[in-house]
VEXFI-443141 format. One record per residue: x, y, z of N, C-alpha, C in turn; residue number from 1. Coordinates in pm, whole numbers, plus 50000, padded with zeros to 5 digits. Example, Ala and Ser with C-alpha at 12.3 -4.5 7.8 and 13.67 -1.06 7.14 Angstrom:
<atoms>
ATOM_51319_49431_50780_51230_49550_50780_51320_49670_50780_1
ATOM_51285_49775_50708_51367_49894_50714_51290_50003_50787_2
</atoms>
This chain:
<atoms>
ATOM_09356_36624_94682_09300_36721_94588_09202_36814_94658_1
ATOM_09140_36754_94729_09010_36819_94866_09088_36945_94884_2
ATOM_09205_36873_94981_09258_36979_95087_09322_37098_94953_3
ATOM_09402_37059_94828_09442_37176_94752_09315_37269_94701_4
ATOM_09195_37233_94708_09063_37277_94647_09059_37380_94807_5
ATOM_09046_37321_94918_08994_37427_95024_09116_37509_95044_6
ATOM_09248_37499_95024_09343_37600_95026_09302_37728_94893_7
ATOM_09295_37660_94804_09276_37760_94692_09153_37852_94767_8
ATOM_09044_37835_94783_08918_37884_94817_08980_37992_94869_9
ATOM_09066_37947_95062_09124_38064_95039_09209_38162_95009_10
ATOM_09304_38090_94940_09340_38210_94821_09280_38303_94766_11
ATOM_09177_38246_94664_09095_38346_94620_09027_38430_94717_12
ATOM_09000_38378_94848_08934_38476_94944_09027_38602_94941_13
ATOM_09180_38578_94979_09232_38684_95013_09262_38801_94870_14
ATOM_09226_38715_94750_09243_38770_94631_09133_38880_94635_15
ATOM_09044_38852_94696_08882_38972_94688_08923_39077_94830_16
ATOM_09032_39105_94859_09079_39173_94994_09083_39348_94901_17
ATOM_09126_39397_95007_09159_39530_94965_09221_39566_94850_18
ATOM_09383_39502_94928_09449_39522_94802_09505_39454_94640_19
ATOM_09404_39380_94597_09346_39368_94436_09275_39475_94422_20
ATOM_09177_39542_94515_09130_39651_94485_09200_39764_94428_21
ATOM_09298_39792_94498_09412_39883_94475_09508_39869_94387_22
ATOM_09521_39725_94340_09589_39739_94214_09723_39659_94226_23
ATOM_09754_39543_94265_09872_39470_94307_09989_39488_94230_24
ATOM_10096_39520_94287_10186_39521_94151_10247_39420_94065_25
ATOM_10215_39444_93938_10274_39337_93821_10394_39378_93772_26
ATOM_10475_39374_93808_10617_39428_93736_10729_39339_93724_27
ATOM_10698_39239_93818_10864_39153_93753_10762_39015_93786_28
ATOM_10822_38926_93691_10781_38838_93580_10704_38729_93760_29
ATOM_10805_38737_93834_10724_38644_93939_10597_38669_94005_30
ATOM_10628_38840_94017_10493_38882_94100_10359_38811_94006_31
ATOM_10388_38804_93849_10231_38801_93725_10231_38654_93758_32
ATOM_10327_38605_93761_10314_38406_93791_10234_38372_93890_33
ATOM_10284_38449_94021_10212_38440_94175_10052_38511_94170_34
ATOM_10037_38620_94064_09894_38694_94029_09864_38555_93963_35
ATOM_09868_38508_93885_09826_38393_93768_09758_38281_93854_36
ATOM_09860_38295_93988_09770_38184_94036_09657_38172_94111_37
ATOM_09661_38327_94182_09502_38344_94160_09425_38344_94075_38
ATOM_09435_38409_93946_09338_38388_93867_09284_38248_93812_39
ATOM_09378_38142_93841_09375_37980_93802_09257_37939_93926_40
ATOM_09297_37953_94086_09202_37909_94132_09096_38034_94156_41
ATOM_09075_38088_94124_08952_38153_94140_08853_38106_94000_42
ATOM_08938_38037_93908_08844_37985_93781_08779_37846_93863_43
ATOM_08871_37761_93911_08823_37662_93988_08741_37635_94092_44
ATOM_08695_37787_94153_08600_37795_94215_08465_37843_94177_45
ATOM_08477_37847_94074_08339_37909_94007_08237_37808_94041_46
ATOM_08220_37686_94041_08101_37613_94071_08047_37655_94191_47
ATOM_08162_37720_94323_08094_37685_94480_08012_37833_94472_48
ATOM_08038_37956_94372_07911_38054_94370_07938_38094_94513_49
ATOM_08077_38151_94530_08060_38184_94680_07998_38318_94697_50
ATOM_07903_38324_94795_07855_38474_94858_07982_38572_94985_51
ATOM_07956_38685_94943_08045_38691_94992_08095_38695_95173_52
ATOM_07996_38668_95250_08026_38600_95401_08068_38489_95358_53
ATOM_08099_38381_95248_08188_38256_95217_08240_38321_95158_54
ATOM_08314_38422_95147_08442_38411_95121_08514_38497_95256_55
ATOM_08438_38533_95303_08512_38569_95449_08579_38481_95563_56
ATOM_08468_38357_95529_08490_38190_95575_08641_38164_95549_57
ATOM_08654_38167_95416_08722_38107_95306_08908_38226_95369_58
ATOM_08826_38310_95353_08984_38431_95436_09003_38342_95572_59
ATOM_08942_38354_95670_08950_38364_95761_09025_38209_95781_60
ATOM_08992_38105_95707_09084_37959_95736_09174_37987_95659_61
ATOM_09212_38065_95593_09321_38082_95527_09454_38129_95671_62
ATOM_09329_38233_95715_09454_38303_95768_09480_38191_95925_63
ATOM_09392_38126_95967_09390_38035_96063_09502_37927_96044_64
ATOM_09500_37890_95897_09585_37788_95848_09733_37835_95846_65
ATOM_09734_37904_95810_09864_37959_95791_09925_38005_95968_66
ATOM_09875_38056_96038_09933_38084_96172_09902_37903_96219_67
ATOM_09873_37822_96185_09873_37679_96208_09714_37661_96359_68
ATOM_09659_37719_96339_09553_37729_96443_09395_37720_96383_69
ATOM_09406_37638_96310_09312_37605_96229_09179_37573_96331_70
ATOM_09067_37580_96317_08924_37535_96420_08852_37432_96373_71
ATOM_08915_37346_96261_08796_37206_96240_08954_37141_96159_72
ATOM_08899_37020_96184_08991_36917_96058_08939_36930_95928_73
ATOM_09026_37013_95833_08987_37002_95693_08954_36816_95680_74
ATOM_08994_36709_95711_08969_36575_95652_08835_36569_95675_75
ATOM_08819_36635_95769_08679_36580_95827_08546_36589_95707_76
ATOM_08616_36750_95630_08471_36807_95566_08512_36748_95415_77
ATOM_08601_36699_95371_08659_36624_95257_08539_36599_95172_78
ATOM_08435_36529_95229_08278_36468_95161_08219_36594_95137_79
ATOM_08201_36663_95212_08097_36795_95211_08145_36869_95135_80
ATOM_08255_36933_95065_08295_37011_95002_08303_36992_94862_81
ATOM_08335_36829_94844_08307_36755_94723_08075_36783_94723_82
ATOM_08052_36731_94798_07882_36773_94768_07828_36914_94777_83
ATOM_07910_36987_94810_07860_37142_94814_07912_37189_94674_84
ATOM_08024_37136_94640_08029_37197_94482_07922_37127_94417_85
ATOM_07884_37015_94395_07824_36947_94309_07693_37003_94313_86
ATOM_07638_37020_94443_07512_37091_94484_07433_37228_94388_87
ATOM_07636_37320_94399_07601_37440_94376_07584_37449_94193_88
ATOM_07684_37358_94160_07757_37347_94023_07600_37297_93936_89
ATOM_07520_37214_93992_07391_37166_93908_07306_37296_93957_90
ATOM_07284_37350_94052_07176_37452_94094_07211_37584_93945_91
ATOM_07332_37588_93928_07412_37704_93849_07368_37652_93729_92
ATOM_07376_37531_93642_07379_37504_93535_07196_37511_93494_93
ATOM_07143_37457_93590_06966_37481_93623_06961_37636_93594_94
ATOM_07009_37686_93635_06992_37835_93631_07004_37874_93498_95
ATOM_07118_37857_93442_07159_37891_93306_07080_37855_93212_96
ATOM_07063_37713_93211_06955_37637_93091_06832_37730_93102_97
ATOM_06753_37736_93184_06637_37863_93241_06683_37973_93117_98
ATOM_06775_38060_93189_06785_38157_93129_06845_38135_92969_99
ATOM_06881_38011_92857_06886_38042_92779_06789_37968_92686_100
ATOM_06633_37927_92736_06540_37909_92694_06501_37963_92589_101
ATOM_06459_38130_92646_06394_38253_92590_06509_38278_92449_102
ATOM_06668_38276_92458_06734_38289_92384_06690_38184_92249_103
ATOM_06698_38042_92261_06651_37948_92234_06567_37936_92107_104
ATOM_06458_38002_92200_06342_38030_92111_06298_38176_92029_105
ATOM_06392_38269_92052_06428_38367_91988_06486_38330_91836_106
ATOM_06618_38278_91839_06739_38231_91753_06601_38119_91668_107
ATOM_06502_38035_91697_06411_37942_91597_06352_38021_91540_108
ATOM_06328_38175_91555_06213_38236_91512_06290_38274_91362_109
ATOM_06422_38367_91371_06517_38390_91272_06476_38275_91142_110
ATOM_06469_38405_91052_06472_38336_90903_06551_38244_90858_111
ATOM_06517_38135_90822_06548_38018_90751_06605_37934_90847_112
ATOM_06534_37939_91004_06599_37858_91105_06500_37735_91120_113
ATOM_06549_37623_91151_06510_37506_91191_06540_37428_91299_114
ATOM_06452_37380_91396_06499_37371_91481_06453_37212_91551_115
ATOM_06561_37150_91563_06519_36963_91523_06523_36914_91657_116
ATOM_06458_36764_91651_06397_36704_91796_06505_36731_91906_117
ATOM_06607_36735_91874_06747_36685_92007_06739_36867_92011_118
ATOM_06672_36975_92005_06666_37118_92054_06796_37215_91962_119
ATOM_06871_37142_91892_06951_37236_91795_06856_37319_91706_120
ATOM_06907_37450_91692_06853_37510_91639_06950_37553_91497_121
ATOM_06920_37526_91370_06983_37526_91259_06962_37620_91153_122
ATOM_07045_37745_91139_07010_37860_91039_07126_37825_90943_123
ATOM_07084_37865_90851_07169_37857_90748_07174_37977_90669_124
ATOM_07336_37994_90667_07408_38169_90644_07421_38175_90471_125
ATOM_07424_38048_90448_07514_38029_90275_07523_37895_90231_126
ATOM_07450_37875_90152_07424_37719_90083_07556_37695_90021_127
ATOM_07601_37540_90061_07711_37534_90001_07725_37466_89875_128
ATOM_07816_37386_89781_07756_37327_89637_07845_37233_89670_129
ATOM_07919_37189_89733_07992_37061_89760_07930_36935_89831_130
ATOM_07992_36876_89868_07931_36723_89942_07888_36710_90096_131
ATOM_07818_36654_90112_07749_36641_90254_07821_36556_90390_132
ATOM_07904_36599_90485_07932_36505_90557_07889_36409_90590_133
ATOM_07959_36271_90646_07873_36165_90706_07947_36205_90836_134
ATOM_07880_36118_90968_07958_36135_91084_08088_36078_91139_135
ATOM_08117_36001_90979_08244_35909_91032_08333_35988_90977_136
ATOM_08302_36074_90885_08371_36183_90832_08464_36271_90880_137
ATOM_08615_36297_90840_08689_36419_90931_08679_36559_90789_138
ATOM_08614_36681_90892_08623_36746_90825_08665_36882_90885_139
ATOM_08708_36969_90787_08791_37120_90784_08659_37235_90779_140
ATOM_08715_37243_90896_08567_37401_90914_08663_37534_90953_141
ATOM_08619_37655_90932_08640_37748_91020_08483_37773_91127_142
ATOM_08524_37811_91267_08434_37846_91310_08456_37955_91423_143
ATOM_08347_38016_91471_08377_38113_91599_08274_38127_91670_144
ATOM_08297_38034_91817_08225_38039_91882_08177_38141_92044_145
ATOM_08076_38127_92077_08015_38267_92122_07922_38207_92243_146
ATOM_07907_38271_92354_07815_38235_92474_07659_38346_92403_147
ATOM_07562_38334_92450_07460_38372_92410_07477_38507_92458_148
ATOM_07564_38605_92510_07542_38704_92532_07658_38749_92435_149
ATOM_07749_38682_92362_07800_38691_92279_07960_38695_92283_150
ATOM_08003_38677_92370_08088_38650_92438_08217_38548_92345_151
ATOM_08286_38557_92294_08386_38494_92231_08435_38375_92332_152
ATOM_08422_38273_92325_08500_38149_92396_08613_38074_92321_153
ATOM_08591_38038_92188_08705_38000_92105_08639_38037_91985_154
ATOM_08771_38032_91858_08744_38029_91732_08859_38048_91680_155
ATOM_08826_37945_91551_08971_37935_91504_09018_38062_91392_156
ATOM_08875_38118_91313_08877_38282_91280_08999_38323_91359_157
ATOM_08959_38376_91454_09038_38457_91535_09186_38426_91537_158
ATOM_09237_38269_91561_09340_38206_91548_09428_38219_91439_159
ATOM_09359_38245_91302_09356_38229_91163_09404_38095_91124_160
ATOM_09339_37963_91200_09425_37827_91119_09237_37776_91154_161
ATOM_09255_37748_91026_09079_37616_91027_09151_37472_91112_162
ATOM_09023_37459_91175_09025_37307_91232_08990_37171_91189_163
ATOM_09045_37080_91172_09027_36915_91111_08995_36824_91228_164
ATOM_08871_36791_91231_08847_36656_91325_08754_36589_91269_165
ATOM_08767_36487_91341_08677_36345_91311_08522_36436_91343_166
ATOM_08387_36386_91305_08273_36444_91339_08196_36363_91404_167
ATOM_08237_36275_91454_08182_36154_91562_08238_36192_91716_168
ATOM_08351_36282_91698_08454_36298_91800_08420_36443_91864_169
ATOM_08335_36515_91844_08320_36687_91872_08136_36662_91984_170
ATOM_08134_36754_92006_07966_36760_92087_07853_36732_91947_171
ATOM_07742_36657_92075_07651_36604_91952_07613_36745_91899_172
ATOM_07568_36868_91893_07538_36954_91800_07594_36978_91671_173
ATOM_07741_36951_91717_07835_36960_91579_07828_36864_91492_174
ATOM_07788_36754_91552_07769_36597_91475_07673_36582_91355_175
ATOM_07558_36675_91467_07427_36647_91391_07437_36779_91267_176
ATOM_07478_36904_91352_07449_37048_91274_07547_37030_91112_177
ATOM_07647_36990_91126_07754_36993_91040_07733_36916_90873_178
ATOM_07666_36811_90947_07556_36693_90862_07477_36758_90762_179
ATOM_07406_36855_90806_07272_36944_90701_07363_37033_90641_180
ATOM_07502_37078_90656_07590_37130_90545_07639_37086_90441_181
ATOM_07703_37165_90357_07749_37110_90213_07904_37173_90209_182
ATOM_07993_37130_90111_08114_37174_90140_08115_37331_90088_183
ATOM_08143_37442_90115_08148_37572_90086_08062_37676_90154_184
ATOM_07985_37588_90222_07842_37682_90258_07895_37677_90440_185
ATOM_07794_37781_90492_07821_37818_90642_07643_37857_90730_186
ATOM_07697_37832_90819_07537_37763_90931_07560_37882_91041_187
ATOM_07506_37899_91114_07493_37873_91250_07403_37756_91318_188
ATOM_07469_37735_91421_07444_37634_91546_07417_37680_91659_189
ATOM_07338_37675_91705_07310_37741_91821_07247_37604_91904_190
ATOM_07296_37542_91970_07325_37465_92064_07259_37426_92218_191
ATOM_07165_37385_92227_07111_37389_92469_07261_37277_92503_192
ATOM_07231_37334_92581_07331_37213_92703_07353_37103_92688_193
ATOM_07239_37061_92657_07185_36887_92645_07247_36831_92517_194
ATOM_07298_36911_92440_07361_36844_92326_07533_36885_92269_195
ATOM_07538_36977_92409_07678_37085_92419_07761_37003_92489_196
ATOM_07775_37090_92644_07876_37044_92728_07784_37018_92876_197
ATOM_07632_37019_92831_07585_36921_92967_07584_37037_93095_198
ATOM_07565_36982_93161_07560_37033_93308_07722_37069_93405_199
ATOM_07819_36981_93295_07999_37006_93348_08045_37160_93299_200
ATOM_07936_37200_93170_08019_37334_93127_08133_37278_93094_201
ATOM_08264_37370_93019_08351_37304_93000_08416_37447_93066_202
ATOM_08487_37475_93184_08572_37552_93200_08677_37582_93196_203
ATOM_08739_37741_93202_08631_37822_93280_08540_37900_93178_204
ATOM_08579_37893_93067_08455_37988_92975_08351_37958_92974_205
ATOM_08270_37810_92985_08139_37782_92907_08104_37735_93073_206
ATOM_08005_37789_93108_07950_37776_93227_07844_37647_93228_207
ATOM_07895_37578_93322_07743_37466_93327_07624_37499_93257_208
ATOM_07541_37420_93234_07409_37460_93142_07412_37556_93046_209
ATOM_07522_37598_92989_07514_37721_92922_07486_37640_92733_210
ATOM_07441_37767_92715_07380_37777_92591_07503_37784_92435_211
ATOM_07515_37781_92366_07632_37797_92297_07590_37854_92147_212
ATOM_07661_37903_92109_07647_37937_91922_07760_37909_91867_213
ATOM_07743_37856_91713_07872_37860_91641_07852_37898_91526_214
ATOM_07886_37984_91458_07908_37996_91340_08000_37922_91272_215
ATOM_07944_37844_91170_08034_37739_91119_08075_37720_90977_216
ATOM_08159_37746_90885_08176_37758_90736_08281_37591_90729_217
ATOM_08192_37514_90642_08276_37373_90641_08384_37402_90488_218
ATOM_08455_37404_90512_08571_37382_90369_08624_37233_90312_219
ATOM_08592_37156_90370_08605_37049_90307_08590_36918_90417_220
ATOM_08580_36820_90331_08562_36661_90405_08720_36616_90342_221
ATOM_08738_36557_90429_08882_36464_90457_08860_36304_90528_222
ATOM_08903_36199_90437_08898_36047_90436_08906_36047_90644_223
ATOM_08812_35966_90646_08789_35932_90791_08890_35894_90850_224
ATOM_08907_35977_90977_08953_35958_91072_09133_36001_91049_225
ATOM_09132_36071_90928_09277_36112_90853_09327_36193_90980_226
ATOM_09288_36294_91020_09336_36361_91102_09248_36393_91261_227
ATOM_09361_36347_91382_09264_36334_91517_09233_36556_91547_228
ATOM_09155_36509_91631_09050_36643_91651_09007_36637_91811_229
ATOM_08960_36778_91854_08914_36814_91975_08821_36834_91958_230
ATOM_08711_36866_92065_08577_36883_92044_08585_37054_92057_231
ATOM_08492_37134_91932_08469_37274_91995_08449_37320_92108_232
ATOM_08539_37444_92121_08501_37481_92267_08646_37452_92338_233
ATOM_08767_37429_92262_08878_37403_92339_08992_37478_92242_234
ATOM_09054_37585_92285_09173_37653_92203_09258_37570_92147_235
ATOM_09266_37444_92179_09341_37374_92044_09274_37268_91985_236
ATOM_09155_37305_91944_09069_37261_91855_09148_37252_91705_237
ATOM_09183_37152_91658_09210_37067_91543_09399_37076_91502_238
ATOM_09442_37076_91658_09570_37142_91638_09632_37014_91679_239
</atoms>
């Protein structure tokens, strides 16, 4: 997996070359497959935050590898490459949490927001007159979720099909946020890391430490565990 991780790297190196600049051609169905797969590992490299003299690195064993004249044993660095992502991937998510502090505490200030010990911050859009989830509860929401700069990551809105899952089974924000709803009524959630997707991010949309929002309208509770569920934050959320 190492060695397919340092091949991709340089892939994507040669993907940041001239000609992507210029505009590669997409015209028959293989060339967009063979484009696709850059865009796949260049998502997979998002933790290593390469600068760009690493990705010149990253060209340059590409092109070493391929004429078979490679200058180090990829086995060798197998450990290091596994700890240089991990390195970079927590330094990145540190970063993010930082920057969505200020957001954080913006979104508590907003009218009729509350904002409880585990750092969820809880507004409420529309009181609902129906029944209150428990967490063993599977229930039917629409929702559409958003990076703090506002950024669309999933939603089933958009999809047009509401989602059904267990509420023990989704990120603790949804567990807890979903709880202070009633059936008909709609929230926002606005979410830290620590109760989201952590320091893994869930990629490639939700970046380590990143911050999250959901707008959430619950339509009904459904007998536990009736229908299995994904956690928000994944395009086939309740499918």
């Amino acid at each position: 997996m190492l060695r397919s991780l340092a091949l991709a790297a340089a892939l994507t190196a040669c993907a940041a070359a001239p000609v992507l600049a210029a505009g590669p051609a997409l015209e028959t169905d293989d060339q967009k497959a063979i484009y696709s797969i850059g865009l796949s590992i260049a998502q997979s490299l998002k933790p290593f935050s390469l600068t760009p003299k690493e990705v010149d690195l990253v060209k340059a064993g590409l092109t070493d590898g391929l004429a078979d004249a490679g200058k180090v044993d990829p086995a060798e660095f197998r450990s290091r490459i596994q700890q240089l992502g991990q390195e970079r991937s927590t330094a990145m998510a540190e970063a993010e949490r930082k920057a969505g502090e200020p957001f954080l505490a913006k979104m508590a200030k907003e009218k009729g927001a509350e904002k409880t010990a585990s750092g969820l911050v809880y507004i409420p859009v529309k009181a609902g007159t129906g029944e209150t989830p428990k967490a063993t509860d599977t229930v039917k929401v629409n929702y559409h979720g958003t990076l703090r700069d506002g950024t669309v990551f999933d939603s089933s809105v958009d999809r047009g099909q509401p989602a059904t899952f267990p509420l023990n089974r989704v990120i603790p924000c949804w567990t807890e946020g979903v709880q202070k709803m009633k059936v008909g009524g709609k929230a926002k959630l606005i979410c830290p890391a620590t109760i989201a997707y952590g320091d893994r991010g869930a990629p490639p949309k939700i970046k380590p430490g990143a911050t999250l929002v959901f707008e959430v309208e619950l339509l009904g509770i459904e007998t536990a565990a009736e229908k299995p569920g994904l956690p928000p934050g994944h395009g086939d959320t309740g499918k």
